[in-house]
LOMI-295214 format. One record per residue: residue in three letters; x, y, z of N, C-alpha, C in turn; residue number from 1; chain. Coordinates in steps of 0.02 Angstrom, whole numbers, plus 50000, padded with zeros to 5 digits. Layout:
! LOMI-295214
<site><r>ALA</r><n_east>X</n_east><n_north>Y</n_north><n_up>Z</n_up><ca_east>X</ca_east><ca_north>Y</ca_north><ca_up>Z</ca_up><c_east>X</c_east><c_north>Y</c_north><c_up>Z</c_up><k>NUM</k><c>A</c></site>
...
This chain:
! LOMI-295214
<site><r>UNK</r><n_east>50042</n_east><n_north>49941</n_north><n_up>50000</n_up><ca_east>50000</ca_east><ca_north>50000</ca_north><ca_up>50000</ca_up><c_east>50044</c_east><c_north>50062</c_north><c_up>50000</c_up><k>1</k><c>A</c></site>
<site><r>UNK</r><n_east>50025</n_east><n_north>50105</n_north><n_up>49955</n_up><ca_east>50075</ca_east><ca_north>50171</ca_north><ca_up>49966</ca_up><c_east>50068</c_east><c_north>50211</c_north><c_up>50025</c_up><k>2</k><c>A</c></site>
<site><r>UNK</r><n_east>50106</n_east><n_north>50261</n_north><n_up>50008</n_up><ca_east>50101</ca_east><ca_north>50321</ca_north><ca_up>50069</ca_up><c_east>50035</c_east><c_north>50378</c_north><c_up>50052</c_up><k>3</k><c>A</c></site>
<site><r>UNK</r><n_east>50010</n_east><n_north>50408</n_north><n_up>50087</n_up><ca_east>49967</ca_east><ca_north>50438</ca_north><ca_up>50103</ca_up><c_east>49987</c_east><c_north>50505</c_north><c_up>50100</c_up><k>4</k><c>A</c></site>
<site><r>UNK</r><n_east>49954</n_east><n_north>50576</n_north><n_up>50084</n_up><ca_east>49976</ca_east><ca_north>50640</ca_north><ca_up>50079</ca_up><c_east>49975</c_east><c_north>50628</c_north><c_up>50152</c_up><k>5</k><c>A</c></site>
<site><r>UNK</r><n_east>49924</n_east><n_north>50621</n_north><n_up>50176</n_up><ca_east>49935</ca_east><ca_north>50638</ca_north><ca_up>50241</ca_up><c_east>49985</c_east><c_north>50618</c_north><c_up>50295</c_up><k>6</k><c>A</c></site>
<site><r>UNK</r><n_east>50020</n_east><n_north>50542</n_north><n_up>50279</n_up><ca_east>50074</ca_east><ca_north>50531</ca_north><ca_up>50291</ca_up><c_east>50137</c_east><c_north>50573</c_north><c_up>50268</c_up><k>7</k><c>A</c></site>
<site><r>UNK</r><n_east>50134</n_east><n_north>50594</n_north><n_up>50195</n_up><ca_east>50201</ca_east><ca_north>50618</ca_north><ca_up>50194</ca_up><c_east>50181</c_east><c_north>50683</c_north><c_up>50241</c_up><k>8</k><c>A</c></site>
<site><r>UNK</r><n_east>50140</n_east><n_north>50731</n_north><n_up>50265</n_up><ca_east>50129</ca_east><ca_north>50760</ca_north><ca_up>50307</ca_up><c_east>50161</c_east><c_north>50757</c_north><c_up>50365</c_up><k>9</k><c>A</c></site>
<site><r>UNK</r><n_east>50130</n_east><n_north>50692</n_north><n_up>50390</n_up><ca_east>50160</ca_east><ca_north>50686</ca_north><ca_up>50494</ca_up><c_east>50257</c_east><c_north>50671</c_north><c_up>50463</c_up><k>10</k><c>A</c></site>
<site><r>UNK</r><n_east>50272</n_east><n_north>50663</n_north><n_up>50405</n_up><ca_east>50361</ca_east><ca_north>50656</ca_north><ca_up>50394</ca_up><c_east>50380</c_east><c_north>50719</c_north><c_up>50417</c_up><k>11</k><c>A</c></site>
<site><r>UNK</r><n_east>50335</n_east><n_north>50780</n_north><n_up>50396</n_up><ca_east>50368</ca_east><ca_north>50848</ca_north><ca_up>50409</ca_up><c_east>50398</c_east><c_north>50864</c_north><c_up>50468</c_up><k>12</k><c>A</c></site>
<site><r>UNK</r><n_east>50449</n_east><n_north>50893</n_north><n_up>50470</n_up><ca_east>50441</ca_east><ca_north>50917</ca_north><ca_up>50519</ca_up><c_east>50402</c_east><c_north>50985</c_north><c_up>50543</c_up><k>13</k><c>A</c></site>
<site><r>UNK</r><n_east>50413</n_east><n_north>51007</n_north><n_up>50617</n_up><ca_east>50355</ca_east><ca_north>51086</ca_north><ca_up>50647</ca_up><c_east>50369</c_east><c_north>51111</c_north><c_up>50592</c_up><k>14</k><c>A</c></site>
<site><r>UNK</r><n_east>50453</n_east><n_north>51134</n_north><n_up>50583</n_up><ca_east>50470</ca_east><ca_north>51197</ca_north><ca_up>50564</ca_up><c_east>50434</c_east><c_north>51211</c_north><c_up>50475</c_up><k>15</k><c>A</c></site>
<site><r>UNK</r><n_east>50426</n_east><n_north>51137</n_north><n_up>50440</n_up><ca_east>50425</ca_east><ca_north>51139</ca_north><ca_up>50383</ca_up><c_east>50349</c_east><c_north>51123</c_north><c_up>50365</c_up><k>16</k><c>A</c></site>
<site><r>UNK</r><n_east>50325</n_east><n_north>51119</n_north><n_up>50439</n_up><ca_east>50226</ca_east><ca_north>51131</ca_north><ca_up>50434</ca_up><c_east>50227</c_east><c_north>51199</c_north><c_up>50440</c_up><k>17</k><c>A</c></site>
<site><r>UNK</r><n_east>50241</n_east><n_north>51232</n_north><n_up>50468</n_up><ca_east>50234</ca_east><ca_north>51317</ca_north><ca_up>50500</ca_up><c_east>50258</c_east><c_north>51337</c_north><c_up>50426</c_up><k>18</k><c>A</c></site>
<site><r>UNK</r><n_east>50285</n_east><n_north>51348</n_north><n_up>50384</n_up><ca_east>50325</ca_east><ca_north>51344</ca_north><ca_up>50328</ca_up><c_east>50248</c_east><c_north>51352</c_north><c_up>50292</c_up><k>19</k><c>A</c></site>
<site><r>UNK</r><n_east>50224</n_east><n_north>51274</n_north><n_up>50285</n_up><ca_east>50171</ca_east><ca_north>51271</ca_north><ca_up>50251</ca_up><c_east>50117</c_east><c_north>51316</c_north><c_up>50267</c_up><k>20</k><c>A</c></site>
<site><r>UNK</r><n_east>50090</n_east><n_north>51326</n_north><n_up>50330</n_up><ca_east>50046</ca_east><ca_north>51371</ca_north><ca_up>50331</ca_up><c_east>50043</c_east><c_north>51426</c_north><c_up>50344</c_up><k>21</k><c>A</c></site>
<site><r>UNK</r><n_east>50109</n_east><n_north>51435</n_north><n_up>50348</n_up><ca_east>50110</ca_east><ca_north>51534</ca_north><ca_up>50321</ca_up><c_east>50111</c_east><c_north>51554</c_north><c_up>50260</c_up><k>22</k><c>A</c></site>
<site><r>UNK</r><n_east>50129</n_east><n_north>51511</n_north><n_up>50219</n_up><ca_east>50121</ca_east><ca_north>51495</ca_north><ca_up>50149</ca_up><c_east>50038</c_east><c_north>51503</c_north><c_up>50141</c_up><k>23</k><c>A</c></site>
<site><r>UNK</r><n_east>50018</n_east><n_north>51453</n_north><n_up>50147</n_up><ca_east>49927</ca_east><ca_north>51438</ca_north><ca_up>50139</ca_up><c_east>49893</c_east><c_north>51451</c_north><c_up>50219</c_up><k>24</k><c>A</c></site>
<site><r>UNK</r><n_east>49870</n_east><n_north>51472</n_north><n_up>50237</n_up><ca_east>49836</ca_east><ca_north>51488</ca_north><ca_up>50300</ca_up><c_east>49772</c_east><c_north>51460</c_north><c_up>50284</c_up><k>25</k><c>A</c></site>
<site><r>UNK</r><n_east>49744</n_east><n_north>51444</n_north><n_up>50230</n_up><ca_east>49658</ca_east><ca_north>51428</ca_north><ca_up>50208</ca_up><c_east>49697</c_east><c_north>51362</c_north><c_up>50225</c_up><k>26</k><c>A</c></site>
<site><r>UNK</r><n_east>49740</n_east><n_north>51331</n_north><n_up>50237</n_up><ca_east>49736</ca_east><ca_north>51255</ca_north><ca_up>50277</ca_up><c_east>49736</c_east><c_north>51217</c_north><c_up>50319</c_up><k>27</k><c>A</c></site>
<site><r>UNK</r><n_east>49739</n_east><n_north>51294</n_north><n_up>50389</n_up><ca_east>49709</ca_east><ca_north>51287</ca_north><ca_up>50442</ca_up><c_east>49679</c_east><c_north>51321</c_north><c_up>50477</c_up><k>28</k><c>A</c></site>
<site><r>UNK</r><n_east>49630</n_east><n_north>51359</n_north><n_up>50424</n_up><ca_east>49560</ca_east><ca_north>51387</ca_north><ca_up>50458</ca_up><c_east>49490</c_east><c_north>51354</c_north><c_up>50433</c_up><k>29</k><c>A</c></site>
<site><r>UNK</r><n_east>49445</n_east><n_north>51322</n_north><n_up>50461</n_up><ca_east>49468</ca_east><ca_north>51332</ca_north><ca_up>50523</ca_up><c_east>49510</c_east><c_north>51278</c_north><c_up>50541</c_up><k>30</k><c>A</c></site>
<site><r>UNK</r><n_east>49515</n_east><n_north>51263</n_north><n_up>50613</n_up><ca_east>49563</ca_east><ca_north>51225</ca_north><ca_up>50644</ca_up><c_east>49557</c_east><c_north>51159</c_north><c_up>50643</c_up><k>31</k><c>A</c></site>
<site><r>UNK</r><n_east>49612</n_east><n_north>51117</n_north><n_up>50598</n_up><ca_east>49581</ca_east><ca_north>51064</ca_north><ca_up>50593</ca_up><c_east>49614</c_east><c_north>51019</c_north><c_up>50631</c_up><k>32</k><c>A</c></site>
<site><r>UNK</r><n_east>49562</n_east><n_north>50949</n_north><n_up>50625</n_up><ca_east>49566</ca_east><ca_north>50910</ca_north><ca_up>50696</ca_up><c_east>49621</c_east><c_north>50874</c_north><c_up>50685</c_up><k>33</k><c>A</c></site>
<site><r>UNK</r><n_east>49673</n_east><n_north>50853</n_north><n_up>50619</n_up><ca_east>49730</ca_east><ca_north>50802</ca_north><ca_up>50638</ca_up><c_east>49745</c_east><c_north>50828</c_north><c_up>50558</c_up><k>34</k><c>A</c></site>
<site><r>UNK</r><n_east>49826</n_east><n_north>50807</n_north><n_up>50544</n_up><ca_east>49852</ca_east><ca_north>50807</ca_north><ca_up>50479</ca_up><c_east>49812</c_east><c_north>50759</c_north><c_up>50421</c_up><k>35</k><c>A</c></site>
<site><r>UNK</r><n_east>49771</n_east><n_north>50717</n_north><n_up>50436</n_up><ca_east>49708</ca_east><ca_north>50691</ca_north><ca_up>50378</ca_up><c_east>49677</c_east><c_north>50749</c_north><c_up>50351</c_up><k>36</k><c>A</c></site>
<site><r>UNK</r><n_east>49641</n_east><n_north>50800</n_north><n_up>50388</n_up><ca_east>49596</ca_east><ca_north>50843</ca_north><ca_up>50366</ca_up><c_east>49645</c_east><c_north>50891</c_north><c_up>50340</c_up><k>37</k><c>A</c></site>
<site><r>UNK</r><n_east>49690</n_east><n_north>50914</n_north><n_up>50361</n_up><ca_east>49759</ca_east><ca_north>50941</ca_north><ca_up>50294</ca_up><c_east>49751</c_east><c_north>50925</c_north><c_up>50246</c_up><k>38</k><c>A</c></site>
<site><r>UNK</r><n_east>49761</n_east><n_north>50878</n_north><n_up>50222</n_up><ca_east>49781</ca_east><ca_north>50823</ca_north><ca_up>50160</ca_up><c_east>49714</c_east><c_north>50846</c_north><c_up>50130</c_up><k>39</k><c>A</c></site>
<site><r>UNK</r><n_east>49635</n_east><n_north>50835</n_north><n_up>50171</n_up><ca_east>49586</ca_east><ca_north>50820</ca_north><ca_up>50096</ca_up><c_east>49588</c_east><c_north>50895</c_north><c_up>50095</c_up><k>40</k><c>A</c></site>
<site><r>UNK</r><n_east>49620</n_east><n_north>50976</n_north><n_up>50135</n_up><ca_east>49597</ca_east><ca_north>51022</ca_north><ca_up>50115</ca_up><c_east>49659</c_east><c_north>51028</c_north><c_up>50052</c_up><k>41</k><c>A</c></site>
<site><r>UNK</r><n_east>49699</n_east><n_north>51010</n_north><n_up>50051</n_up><ca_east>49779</ca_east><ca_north>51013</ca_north><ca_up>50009</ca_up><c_east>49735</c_east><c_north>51002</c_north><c_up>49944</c_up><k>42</k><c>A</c></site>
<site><r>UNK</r><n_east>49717</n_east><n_north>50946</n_north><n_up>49957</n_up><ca_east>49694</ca_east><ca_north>50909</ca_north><ca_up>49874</ca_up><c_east>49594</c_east><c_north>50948</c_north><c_up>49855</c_up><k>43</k><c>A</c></site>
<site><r>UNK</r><n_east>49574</n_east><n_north>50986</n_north><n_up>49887</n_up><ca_east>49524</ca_east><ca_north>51008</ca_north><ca_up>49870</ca_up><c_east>49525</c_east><c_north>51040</c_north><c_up>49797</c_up><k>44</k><c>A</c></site>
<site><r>UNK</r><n_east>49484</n_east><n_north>51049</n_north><n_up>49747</n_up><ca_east>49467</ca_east><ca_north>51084</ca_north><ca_up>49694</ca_up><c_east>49515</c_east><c_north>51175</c_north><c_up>49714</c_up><k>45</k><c>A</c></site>
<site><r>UNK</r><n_east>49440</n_east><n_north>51174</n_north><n_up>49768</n_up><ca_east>49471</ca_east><ca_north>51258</ca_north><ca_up>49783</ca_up><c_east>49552</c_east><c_north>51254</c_north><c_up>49812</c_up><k>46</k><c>A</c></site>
<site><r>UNK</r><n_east>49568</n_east><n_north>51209</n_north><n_up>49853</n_up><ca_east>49653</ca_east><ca_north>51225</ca_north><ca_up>49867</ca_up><c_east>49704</c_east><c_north>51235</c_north><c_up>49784</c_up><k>47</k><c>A</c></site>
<site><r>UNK</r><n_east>49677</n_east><n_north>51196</n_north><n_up>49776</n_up><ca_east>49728</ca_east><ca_north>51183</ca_north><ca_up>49722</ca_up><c_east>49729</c_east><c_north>51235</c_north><c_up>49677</c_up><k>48</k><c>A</c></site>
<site><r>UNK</r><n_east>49662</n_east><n_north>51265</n_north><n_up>49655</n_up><ca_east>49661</ca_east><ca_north>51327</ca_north><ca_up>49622</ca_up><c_east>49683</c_east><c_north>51380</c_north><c_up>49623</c_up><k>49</k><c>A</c></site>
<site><r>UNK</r><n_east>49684</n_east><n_north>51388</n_north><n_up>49717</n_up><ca_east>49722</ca_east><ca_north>51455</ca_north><ca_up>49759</ca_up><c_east>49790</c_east><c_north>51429</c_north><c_up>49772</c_up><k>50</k><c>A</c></site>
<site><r>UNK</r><n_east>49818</n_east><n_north>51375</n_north><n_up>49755</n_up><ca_east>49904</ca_east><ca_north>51377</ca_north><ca_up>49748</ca_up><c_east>49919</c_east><c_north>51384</c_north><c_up>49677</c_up><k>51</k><c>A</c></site>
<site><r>UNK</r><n_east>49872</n_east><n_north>51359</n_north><n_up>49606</n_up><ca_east>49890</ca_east><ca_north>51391</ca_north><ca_up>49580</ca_up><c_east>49877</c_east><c_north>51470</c_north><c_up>49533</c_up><k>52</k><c>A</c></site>
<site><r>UNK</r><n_east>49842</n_east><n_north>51493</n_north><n_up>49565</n_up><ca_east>49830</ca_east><ca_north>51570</ca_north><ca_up>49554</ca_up><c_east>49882</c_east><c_north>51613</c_north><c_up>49599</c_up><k>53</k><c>A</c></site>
<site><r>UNK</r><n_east>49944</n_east><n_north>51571</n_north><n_up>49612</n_up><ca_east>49993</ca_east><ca_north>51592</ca_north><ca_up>49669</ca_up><c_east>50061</c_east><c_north>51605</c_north><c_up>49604</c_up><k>54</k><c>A</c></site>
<site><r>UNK</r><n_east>50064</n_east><n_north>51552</n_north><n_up>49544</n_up><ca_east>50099</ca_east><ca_north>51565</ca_north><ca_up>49505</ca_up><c_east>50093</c_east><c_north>51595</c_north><c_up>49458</c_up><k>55</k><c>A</c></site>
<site><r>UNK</r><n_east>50170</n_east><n_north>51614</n_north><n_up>49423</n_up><ca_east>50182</ca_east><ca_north>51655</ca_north><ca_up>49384</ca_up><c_east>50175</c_east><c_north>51592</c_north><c_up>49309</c_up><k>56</k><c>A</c></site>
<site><r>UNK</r><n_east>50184</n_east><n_north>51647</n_north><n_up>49233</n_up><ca_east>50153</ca_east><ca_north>51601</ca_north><ca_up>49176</ca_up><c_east>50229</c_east><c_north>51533</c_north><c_up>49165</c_up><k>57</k><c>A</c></site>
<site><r>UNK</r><n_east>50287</n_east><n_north>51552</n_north><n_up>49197</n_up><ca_east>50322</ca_east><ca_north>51500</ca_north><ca_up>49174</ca_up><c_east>50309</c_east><c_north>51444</c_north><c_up>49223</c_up><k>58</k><c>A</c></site>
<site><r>UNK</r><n_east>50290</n_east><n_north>51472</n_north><n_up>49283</n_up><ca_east>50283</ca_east><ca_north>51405</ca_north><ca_up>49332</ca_up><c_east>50236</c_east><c_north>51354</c_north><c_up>49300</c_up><k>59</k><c>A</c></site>
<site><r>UNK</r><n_east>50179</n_east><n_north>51395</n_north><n_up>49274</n_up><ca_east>50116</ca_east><ca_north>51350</ca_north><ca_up>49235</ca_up><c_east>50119</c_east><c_north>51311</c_north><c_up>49191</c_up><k>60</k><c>A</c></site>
<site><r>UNK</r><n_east>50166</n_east><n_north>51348</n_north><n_up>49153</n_up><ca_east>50177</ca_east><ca_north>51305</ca_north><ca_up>49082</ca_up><c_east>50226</c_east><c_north>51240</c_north><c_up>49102</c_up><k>61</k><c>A</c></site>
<site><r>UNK</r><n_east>50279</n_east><n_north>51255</n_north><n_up>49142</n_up><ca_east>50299</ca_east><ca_north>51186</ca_north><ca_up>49174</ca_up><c_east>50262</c_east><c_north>51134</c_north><c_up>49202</c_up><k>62</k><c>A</c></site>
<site><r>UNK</r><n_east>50227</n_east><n_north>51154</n_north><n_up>49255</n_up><ca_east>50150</ca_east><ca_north>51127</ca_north><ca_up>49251</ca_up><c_east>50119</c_east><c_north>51093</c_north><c_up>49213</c_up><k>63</k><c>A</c></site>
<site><r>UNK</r><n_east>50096</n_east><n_north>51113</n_north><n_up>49146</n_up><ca_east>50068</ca_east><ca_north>51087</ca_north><ca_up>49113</ca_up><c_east>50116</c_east><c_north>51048</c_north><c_up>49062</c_up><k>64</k><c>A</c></site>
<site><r>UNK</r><n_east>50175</n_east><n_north>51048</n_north><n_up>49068</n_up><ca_east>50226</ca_east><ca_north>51012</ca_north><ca_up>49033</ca_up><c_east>50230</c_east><c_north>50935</c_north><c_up>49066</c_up><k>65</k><c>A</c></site>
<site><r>UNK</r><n_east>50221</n_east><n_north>50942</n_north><n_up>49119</n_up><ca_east>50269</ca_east><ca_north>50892</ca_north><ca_up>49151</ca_up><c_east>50199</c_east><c_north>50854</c_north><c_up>49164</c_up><k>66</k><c>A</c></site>
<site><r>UNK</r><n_east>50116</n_east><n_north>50882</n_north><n_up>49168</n_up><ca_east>50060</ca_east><ca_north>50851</ca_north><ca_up>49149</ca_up><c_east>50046</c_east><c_north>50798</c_north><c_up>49082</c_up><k>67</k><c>A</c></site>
<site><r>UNK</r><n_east>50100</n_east><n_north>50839</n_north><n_up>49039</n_up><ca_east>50080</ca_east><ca_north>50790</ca_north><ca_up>48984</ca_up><c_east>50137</c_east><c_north>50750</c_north><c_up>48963</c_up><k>68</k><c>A</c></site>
């Protein structure tokens, strides 16, 4: 069975969760109950949209390079 987002999650360490959500703050408001509910907000429609409306056009097109 593979690994889990939410597993590679609890790998992080504090410093490189705090990292993450000063980065994204919409991933822990509100307050969620364990690094599972991270993970399904990470992979939501809307998360994903608001990380990428965070990049610039070459980040995208890599993006969509490495998609296809």
């Amino acid at each position: 069975m593979g690994r889990t987002l939410a597993d590679l999650l609890r790998d992080r360490t504090d410093d490189q969760l705090v990292a993450l959500f000063r980065l994204r703050p919409d991933l822990i408001l509100p307050v969620p109950s364990d690094l599972s509910v991270v993970a399904e907000r990470v992979q939501s429609r809307s998360s994903v949209a608001r990380a990428l409306d965070q990049l610039d056009r070459f980040h995208l097109e890599v993006l969509d390079a490495v998609r296809l």
